[in-house]
C-alpha positions in Angstrom: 45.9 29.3 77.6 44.0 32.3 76.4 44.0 34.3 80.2 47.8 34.6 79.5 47.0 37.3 76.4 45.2 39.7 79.4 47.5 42.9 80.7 45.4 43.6 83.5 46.0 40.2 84.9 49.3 39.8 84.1 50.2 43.0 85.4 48.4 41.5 88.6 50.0 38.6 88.7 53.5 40.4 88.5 52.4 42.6 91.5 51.7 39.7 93.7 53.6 36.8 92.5 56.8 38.3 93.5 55.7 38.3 97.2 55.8 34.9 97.0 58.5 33.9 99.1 58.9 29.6 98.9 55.1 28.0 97.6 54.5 24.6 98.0 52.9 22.0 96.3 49.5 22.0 98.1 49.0 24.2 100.9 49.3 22.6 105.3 46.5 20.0 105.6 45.4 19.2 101.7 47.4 16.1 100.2 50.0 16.6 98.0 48.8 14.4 95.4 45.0 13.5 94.7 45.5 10.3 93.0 46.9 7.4 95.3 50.2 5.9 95.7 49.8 2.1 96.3 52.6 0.0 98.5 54.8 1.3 101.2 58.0 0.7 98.9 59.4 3.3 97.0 59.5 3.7 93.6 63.1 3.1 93.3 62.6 -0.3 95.2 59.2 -0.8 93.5 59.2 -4.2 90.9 55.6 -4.0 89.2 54.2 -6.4 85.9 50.9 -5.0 84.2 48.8 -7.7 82.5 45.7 -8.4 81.3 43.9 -5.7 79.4 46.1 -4.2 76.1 48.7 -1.9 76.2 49.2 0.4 73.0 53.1 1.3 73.4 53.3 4.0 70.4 56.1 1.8 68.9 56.4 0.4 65.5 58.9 -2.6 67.0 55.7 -4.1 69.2 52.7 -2.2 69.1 50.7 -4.1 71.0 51.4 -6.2 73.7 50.6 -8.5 76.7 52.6 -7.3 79.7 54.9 -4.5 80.7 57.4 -5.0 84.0 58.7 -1.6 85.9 61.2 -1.7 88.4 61.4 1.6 90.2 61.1 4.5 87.8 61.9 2.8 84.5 60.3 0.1 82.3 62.0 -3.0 82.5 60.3 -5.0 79.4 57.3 -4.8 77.4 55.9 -8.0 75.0 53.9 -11.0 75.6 53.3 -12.2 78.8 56.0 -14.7 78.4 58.6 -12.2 77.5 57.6 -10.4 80.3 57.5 -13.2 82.6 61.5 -13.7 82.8 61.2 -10.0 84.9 59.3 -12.0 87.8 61.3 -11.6 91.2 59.9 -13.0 94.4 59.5 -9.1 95.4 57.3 -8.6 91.8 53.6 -7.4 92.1 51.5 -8.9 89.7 48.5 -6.1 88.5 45.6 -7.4 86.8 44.4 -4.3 84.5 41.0 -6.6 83.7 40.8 -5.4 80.6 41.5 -2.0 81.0 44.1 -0.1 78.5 47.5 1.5 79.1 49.1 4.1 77.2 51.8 6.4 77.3 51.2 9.0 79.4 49.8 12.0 77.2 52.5 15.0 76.7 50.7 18.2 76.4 52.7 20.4 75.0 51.5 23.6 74.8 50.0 25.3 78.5 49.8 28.2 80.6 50.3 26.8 84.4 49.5 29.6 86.3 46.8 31.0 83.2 44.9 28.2 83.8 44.9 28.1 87.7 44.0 32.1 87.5 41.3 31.2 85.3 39.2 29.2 87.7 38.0 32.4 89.2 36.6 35.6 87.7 38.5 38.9 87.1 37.2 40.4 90.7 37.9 37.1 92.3 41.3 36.9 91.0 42.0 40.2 92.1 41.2 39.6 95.5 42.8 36.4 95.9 46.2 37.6 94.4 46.2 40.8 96.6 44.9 39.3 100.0 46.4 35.9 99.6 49.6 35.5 97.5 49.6 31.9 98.7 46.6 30.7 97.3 48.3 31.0 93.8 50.6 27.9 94.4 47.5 26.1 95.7 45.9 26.9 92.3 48.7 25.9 90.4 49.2 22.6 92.5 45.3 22.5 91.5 46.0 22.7 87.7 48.8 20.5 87.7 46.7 17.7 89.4 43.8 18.4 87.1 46.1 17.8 83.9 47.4 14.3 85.5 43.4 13.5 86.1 43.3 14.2 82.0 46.0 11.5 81.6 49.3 14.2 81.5 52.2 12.9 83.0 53.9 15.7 80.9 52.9 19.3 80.4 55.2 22.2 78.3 54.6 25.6 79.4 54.9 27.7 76.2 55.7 31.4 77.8 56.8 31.1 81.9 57.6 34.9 82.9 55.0 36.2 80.8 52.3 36.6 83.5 54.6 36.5 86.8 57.7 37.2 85.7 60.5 35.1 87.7 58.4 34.8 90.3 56.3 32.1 87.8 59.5 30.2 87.0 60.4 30.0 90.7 56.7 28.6 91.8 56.5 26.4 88.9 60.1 25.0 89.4 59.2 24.5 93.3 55.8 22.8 92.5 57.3 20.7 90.5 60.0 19.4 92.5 57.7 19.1 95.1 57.2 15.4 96.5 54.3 13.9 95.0 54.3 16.3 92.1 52.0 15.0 89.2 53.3 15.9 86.4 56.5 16.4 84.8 56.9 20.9 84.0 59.0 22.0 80.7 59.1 24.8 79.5 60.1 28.2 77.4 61.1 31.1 78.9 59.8 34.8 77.8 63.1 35.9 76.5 63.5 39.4 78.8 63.0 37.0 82.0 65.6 34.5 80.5 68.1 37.5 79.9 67.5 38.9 83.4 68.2 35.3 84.6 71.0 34.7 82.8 69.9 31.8 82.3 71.4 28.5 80.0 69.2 26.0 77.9 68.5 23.0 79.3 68.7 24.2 82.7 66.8 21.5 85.3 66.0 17.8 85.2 63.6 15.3 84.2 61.0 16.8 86.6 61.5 20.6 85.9 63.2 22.0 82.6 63.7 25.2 81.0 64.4 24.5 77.5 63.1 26.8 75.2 62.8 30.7 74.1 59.1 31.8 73.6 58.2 34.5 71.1 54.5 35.5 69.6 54.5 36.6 66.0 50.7 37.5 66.0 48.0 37.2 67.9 44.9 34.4 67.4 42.3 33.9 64.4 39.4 34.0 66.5 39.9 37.2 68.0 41.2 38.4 64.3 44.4 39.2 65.4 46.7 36.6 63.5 48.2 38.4 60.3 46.4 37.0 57.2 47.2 37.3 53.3 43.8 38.4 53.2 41.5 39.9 54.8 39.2 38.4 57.6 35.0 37.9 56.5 33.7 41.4 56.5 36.6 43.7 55.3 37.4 43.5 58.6 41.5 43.8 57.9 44.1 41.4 57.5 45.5 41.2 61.8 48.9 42.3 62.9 52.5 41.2 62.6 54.4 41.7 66.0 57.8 42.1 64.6 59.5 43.6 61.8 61.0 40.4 59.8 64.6 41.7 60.7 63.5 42.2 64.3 62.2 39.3 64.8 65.1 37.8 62.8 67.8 38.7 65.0 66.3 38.1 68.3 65.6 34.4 67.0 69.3 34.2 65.7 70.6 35.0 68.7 68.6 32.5 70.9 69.4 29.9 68.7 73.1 30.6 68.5 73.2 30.6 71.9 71.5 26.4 72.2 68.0 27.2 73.2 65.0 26.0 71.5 62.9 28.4 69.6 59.4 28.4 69.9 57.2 30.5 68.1 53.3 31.1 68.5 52.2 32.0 65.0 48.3 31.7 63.7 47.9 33.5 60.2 49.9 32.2 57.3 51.1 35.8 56.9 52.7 35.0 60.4 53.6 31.9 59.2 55.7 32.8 56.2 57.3 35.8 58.3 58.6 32.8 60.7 59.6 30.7 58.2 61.6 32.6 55.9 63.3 33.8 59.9 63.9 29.9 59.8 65.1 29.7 56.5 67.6 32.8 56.6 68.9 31.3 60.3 69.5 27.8 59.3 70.9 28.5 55.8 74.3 30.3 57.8 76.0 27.5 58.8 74.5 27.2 62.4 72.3 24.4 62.1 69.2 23.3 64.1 70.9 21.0 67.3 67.7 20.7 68.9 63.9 20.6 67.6 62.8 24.1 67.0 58.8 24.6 67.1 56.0 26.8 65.6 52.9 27.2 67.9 49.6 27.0 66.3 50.4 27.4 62.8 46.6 27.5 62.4 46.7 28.8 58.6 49.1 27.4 55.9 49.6 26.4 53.1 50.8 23.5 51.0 54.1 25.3 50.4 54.6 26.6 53.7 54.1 23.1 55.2 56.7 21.3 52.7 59.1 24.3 54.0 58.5 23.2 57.1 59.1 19.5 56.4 62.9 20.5 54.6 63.7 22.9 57.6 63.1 19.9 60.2 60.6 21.5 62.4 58.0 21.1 64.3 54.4 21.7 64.4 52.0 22.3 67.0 48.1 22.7 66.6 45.8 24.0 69.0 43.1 21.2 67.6 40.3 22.1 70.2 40.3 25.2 68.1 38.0 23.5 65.6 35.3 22.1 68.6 34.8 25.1 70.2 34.9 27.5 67.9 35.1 25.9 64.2 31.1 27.3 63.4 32.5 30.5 64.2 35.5 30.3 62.3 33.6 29.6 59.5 30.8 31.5 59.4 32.1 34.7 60.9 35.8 34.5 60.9 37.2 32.8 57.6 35.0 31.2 55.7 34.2 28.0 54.7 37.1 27.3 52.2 40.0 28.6 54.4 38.4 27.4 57.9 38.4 24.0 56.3 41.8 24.1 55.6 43.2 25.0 59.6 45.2 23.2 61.5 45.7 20.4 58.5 47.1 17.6 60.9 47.2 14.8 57.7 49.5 17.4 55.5 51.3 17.3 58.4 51.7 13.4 58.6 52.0 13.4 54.7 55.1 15.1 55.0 56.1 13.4 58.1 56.5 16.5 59.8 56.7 16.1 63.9 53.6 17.2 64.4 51.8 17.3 67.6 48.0 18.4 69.5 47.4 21.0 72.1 44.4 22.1 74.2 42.9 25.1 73.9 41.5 26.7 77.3 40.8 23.4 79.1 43.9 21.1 78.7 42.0 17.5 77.9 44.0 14.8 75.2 41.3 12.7 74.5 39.0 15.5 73.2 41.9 16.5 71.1 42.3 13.0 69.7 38.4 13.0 69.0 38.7 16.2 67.3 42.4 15.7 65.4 40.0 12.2 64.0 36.8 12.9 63.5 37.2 16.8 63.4 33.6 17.5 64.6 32.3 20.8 65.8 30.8 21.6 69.2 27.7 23.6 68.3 26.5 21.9 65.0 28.4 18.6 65.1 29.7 19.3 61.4 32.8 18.5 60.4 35.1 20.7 59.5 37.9 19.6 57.1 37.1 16.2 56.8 40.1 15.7 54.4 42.2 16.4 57.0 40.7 13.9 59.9 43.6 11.3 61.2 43.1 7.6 61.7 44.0 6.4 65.9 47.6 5.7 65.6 48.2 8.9 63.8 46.0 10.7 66.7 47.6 8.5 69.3 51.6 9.6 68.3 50.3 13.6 68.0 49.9 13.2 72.1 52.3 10.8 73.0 55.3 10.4 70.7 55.7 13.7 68.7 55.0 16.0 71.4 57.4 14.0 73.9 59.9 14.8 71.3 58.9 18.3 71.0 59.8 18.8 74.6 62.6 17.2 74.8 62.1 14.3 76.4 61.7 11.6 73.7 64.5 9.5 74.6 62.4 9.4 77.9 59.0 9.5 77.7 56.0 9.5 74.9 56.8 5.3 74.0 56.3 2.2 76.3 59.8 0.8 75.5 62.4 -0.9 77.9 64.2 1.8 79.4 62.4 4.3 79.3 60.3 6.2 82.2 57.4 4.3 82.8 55.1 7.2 82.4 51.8 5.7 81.8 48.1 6.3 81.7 45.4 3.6 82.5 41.9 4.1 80.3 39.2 2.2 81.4 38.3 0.9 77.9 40.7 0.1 74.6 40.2 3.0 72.6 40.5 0.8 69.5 37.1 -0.6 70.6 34.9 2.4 70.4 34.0 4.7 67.7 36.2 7.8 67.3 33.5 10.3 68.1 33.2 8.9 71.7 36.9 9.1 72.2 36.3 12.0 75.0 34.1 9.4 76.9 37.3 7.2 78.1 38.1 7.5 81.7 41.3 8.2 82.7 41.9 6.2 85.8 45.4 6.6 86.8 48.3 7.4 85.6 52.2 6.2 86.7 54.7 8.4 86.9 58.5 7.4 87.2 56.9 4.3 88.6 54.9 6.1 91.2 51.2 5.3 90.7 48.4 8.0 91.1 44.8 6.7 91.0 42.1 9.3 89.7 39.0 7.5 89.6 
């Protein structure tokens, strides 16, 4: 989230956070989880069979089907309502979704936890709250990650833990997720001075916590003109900033990768862009190649080129598609211009070259916006579209926040696909989104959504 770019409160949050001796998940007398857990039974005990309304399962084997059975934390069998039937124990609930639609549960994978909990107050607020009451940070972030659940998140991928509170933010985050009740499942990459003053390995945690990857900025964002451009911003108003010398940032990325961990790197401009790649290219061609799926944040400007480079490397891409609704006039008139603006975050070139690709938020973390946007590609102010040569159809829309960014965080032998044996992770929408038209995407209702089994209510 943007609020992580800001010194002041990062410097704040440093200062405080450390005092911040064991958080919880919600502070004494608030619930843990805002959503409701139905039955007395565990979810390790639980047997459960959905039916009646559709469920869109994200895989190519049954797209569709009738019924889905879960028995404690994993799906036991998805198809038609016969298949589905031979699951039935006498201990089975029967749930009648009358006509309501399940989905994977969305993966967003690209977030600031405790960024977006500091930015539900103002800058004096925050400062008060931090200094007086160190606590009242883990109640925020408890906040947060319930507010992503009510969006339909089961997942969430924090792109840069340590950068605001040091190891004081991995240590909350890892305790709030762990927490009983927690609503969401936390990954994450590390800022690489907190993971060398950790010592820590890749792929430290579990299925509810996980430190994973390495985080690294190679320039700053388009809108505020600091993403390194070939040429110049509208206005002679320079060509933005490259954070690293190539070999710099070369060798720290060798290193990290050499060492197992997944690399992730924000990058906006295509100037940016080719710097990372041609890191990418130099890395992979020594003999050390990719285990796990490295990642490039953003990747806002590119071109044709750079995105079949992308495709040979084995990538991954991952736009920040709200960019375009809430600030696409701007970009275009004041920022880019029309013919390059048009051209940002090219989600179909992506597809085309079947590139893991996936969506991210911008400052409010909400999938079905990004699927409305990723389809229809509509702006906020104007409702132009921008890039309409670039707009996907629903499945394609549907995998970029399920699937691809499930994969993207690891987890896609997990989560991301209704499939026998994997986690039932699920979200309930109130209508089939195959019904209504794409530009009223952002009008479903998220109901509940199941995670591991464990079923939270949101309505």
């Amino acid at each position: 989230m943007y609020v992580a770019c800001s010194p002041g409160i990062a410097a704040l949050a440093r200062g405080v956070l450390g005092n911040l001796a064991a958080p919880s998940f919600a502070p004494a007398g608030v619930p843990a989880v805002t959503g409701k857990t139905n039955g007395s039974r565990g979810a390790a005990e639980r047997s459960v069979i959905l039916r009646g309304g559709p469920i869109l399962t994200v895989d190519e084997a049954c797209p569709v089907a009738e019924a889905l059975a879960i028995r404690g934390s994993r799906i036991l069998g998805v198809g038609s309502a016969t298949d589905v039937k031979r699951h039935f124990t006498a201990t089975t609930e029967i749930l009648d979704l009358e006509g309501r639609a399940v989905l994977p549960g969305f993966v967003e994978p690209h977030v600031s936890v405790l960024g977006t909990a500091l930015a539900g107050a103002d800058s004096t607020a925050a400062a008060d709250l931090l200094g007086e009451d160190p606590d009242r940070v883990a109640e925020l972030c408890g906040a947060a990650l319930r507010d992503f659940a009510a969006r339909g998140c089961t997942t969430v991928y924090d792109t840069g833990i340590g950068r605001l509170g040091g190891a004081a933010e991995h240590e909350l985050l890892r305790k709030l997720a762990r927490a009983p009740g927690a609503p969401v499942r936390v990954r994450g990459a590390l800022v690489p001075e907190l993971a060398s003053a950790l010592g820590a390995a890749p792929a430290a945690g579990d299925e509810h916590y996980g430190i994973v990857g390495i985080a690294y900025w190679a320039d700053g964002s388009i809108p505020d003109l600091a993403g390194a451009l070939r040429e110049p911003y509208l206005g002679g108003r320079g060509t933005g900033q490259l954070n690293y010398e190539d070999a710099e940032l070369r060798d720290a990325l060798r290193a990290w990768h050499r060492a197992g961990w997944q690399l992730v790197v924000h990058a906006h401009g295509d100037r940016a862009n080719e710097q990372v790649l041609s890191c990418f290219e130099q890395i992979l061609a020594e003999g050390s190649p990719a285990q796990i799926l490295h990642r490039i944040e953003h990747f806002t400007l590119a071109s044709d080129e750079q995105t079949a480079r992308v495709a040979a490397l084995g990538l991954a891409l991952s736009h920040t598609i709200d960019q375009i609704y809430f600030c696409g006039e701007a970009l275009r008139d004041e920022v880019l211009g029309p013919e390059r603006a048009a051209r940002i975050h090219a989600l179909l070139r992506d597809v085309e070259h079947e590139i893991c690709s996936s969506c991210h938020s911008g400052s409010t973390v909400d999938p079905l916006l990004s699927m409305r946007t990723a389809m229809t590609r509509l702006m906020r102010d104007s409702d132009d579209v921008l890039g309409p040569f670039q707009q996907l159809d629903l499945a394609q829309a549907l995998r970029a926040v399920t699937r691809n960014p499930a994969r993207q965080v690891l987890l896609g032998d997990r989560v991301g696909v209704l499939r026998a044996g994997m986690l039932a992770d699920l979200v309930v929408l109130d209508r089939d989104p195959r019904e209504i038209a794409p530009e009223r995407l952002h009008e479903l209702q998220v109901l509940e959504t199941w995670l591991g089994g464990r079923r939270q209510r949101w309505e």
